[in-house]
C-alpha positions as CSV (number, residue, x, y, z in Angstrom):
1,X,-7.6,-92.7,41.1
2,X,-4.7,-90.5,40.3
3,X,-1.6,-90.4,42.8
4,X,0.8,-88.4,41.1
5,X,4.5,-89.8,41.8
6,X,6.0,-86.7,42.0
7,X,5.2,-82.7,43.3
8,X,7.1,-80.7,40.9
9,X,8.6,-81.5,37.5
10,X,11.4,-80.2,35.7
11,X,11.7,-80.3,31.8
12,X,14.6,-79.4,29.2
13,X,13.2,-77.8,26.2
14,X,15.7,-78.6,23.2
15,X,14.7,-82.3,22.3
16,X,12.4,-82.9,25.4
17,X,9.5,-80.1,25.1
18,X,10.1,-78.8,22.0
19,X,11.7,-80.4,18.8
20,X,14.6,-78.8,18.3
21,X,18.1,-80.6,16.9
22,X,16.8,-80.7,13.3
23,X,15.8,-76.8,12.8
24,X,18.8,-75.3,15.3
25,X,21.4,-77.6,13.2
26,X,20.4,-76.1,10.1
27,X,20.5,-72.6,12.1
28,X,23.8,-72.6,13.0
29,X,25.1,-74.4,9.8
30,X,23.3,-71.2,8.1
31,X,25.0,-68.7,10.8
32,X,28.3,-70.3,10.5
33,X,28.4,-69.9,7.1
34,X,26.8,-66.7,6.0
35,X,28.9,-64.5,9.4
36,X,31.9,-66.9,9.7
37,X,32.9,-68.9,6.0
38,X,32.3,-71.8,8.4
39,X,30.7,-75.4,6.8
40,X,29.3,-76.9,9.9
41,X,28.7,-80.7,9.7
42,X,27.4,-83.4,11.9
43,X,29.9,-84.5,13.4
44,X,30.9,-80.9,15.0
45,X,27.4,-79.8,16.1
46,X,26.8,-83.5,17.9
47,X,30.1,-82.8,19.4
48,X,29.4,-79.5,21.1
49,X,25.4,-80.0,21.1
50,X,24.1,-80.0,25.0
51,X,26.3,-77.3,26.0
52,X,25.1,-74.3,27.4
53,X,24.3,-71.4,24.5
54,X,27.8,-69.4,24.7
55,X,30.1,-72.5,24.7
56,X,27.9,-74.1,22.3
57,X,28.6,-70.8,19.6
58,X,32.2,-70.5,20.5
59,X,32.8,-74.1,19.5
60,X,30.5,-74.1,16.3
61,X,32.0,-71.0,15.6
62,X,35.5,-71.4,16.1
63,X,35.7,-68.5,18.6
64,X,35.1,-66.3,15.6
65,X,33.8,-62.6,17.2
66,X,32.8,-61.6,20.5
67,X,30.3,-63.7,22.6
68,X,27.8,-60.8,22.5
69,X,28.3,-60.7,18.5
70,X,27.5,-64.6,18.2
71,X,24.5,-64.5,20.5
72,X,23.5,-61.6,18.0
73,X,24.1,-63.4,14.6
74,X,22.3,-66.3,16.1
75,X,18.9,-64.6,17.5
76,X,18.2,-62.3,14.3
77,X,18.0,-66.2,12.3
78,X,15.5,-67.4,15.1
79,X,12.4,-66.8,13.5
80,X,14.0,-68.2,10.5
81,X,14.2,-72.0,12.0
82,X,11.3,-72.2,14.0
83,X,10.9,-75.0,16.5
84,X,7.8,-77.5,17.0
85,X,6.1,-79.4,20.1
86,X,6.6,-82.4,20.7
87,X,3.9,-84.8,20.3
88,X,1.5,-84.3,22.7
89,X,3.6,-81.5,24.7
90,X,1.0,-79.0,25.6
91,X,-1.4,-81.7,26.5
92,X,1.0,-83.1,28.9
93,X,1.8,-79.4,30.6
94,X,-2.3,-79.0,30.9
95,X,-2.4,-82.3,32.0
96,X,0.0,-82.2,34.7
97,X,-0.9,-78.6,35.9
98,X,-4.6,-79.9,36.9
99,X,-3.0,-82.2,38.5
100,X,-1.5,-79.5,40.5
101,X,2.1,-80.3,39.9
102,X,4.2,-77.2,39.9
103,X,6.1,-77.1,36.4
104,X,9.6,-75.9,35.3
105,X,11.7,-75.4,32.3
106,X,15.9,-75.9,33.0
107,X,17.0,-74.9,29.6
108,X,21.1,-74.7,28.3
109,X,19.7,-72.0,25.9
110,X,20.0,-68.3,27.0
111,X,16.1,-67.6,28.3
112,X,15.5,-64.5,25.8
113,X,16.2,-66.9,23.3
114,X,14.0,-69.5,24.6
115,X,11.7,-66.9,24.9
116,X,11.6,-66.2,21.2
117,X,10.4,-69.8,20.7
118,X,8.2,-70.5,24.0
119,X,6.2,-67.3,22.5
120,X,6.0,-68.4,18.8
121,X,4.6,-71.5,19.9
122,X,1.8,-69.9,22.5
123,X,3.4,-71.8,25.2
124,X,1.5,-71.5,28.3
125,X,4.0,-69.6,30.5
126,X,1.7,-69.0,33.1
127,X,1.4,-72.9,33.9
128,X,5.2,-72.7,34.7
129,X,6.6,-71.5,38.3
130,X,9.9,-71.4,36.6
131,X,11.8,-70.7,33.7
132,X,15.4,-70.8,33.9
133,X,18.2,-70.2,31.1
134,X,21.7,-70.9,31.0
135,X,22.9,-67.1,32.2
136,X,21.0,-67.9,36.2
137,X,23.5,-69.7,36.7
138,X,27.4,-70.2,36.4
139,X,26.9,-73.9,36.8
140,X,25.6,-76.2,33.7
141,X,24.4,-79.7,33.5
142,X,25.9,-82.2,34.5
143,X,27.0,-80.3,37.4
144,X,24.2,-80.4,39.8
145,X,24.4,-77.3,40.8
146,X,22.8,-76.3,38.0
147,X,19.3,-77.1,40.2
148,X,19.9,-74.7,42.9
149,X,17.6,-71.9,41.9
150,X,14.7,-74.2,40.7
151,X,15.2,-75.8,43.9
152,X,15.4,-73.2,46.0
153,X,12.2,-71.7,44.3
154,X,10.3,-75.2,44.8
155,X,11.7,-75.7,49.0
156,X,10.1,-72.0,49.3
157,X,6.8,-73.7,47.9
158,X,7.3,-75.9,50.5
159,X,8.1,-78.8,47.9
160,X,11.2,-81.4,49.1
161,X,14.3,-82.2,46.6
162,X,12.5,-85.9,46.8
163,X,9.5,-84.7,45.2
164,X,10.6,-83.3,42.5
165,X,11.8,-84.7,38.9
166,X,13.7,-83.6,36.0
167,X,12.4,-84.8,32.3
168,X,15.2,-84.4,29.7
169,X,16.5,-86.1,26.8
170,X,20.5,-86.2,27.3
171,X,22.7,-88.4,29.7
172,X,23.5,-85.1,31.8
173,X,20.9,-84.1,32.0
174,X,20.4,-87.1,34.3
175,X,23.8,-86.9,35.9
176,X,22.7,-83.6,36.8
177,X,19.6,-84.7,38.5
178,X,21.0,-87.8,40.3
179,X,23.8,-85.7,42.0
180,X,21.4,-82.7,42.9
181,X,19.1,-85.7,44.5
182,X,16.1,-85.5,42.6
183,X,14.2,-88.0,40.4
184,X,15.2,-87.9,36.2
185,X,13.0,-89.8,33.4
186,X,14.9,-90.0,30.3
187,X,13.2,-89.2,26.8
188,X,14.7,-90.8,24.0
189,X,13.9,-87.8,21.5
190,X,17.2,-86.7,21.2
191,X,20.2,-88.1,20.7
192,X,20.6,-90.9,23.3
193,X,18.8,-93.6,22.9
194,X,17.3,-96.1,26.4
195,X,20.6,-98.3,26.3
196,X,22.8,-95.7,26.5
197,X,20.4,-94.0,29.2
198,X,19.9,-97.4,31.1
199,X,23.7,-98.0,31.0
200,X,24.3,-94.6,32.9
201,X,22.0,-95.4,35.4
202,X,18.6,-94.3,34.7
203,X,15.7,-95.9,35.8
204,X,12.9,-94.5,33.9
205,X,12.9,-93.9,30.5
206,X,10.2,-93.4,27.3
207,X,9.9,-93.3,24.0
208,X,7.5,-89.6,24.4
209,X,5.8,-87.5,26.7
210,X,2.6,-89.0,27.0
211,X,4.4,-92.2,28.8
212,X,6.2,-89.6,30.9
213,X,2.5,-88.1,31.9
214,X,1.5,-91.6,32.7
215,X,4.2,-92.5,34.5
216,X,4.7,-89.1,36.7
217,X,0.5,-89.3,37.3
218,X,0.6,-93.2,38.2
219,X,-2.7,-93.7,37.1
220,X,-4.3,-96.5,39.1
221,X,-7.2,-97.4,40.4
């Protein structure tokens, strides 16, 4: 019998969803270099990596041009470093919609760029109650403020802060949930790995989506 744990769930995209770091790296090395003279390496991008779109491109970018032109140089080299699923990513959306959990995206990237990729990929949009980017709010993770329109969405569903969850692969991501009072699983598909989750404080954490379906369904008889 299925008794899912939670009403509502919450994922990141970049590195939770969606595989992301590997293709994005390479497309802001490639934007760095061909608008700016700029050789990104590692050790920059992991610096500023997490951070919502704008201060993400004015780091990489050494505050080269204006916001608006950086967003610009960035989006017309989308289609040129497409993103993947995850393993088993739409399977777990399908799966957890017919389990009538409402679903949401929280992403750091601006949502028409999000867009670009959530299209590509035939994401089904229409499963999700919410899609949020980093412009609906001025408040980014780890603040937990960050929340307040998904969560003001999901109270008028009738859905409590206690019933919801937050999936996302990055230590703020769970900072940002544990202060806005809702449940976080970590995915260790990004950069931090269970130790470094488990030492900040999180419970719950997998190696990939399909333990996170398992987990948020509670399958038992």
């Amino acid at each position: 019998m299925i008794r899912p744990r939670y009403r509502a769930a919450l994922f990141d995209a970049d590195d939770t969803l969606l595989v992301t770091r590997e293709a994005k790296w390479r497309q802001h090395q490639h934007v760095a270099k061909t608008y700016y003279g700029i050789d990104l390496d590692e050790v920059t991008l992991r610096l500023h990596w997490g951070k919502p779109f704008h201060e993400l491109a004015a780091g990489l970018y050494a505050n080269n041009g204006t916001e608006a032109e950086r967003e610009a140089n960035f989006l017309a080299h989308e289609h040129d470093f497409p993103k993947l699923y995850q393993p088993g990513a739409l399977e777990v959306i399908h799966d957890l919609h017919t389990a009538d959990i409402r679903l949401g995206i929280i992403t750091s990237m601006i949502l028409r760029g999000a867009m670009i990729d959530f299209q590509a990929l035939k994401l089904p949009i229409n499963l999700f109650d919410i899609l949020q980017g980093s412009e609906a709010t001025e408040y980014h993770k780890p603040d937990p403020r960050v929340f307040d329109p998904a969560l003001k969405r999901l109270a008028d569903l009738g859905i409590d802060r206690s019933e919801i969850v937050y999936v996302g692969d990055d230590v703020r991501d769970y900072y940002a949930a544990r202060d806005a009072g809702i449940g976080f699983i970590g995915v260790t598909q990004g950069l931090f790995t269970e130790s470094e989750f488990q030492e900040a404080g999180a419970e719950h954490v997998f190696a990939n989506l399909v333990q996170v379906r398992n987990f948020i369904l509670d399958e038992s008889d």
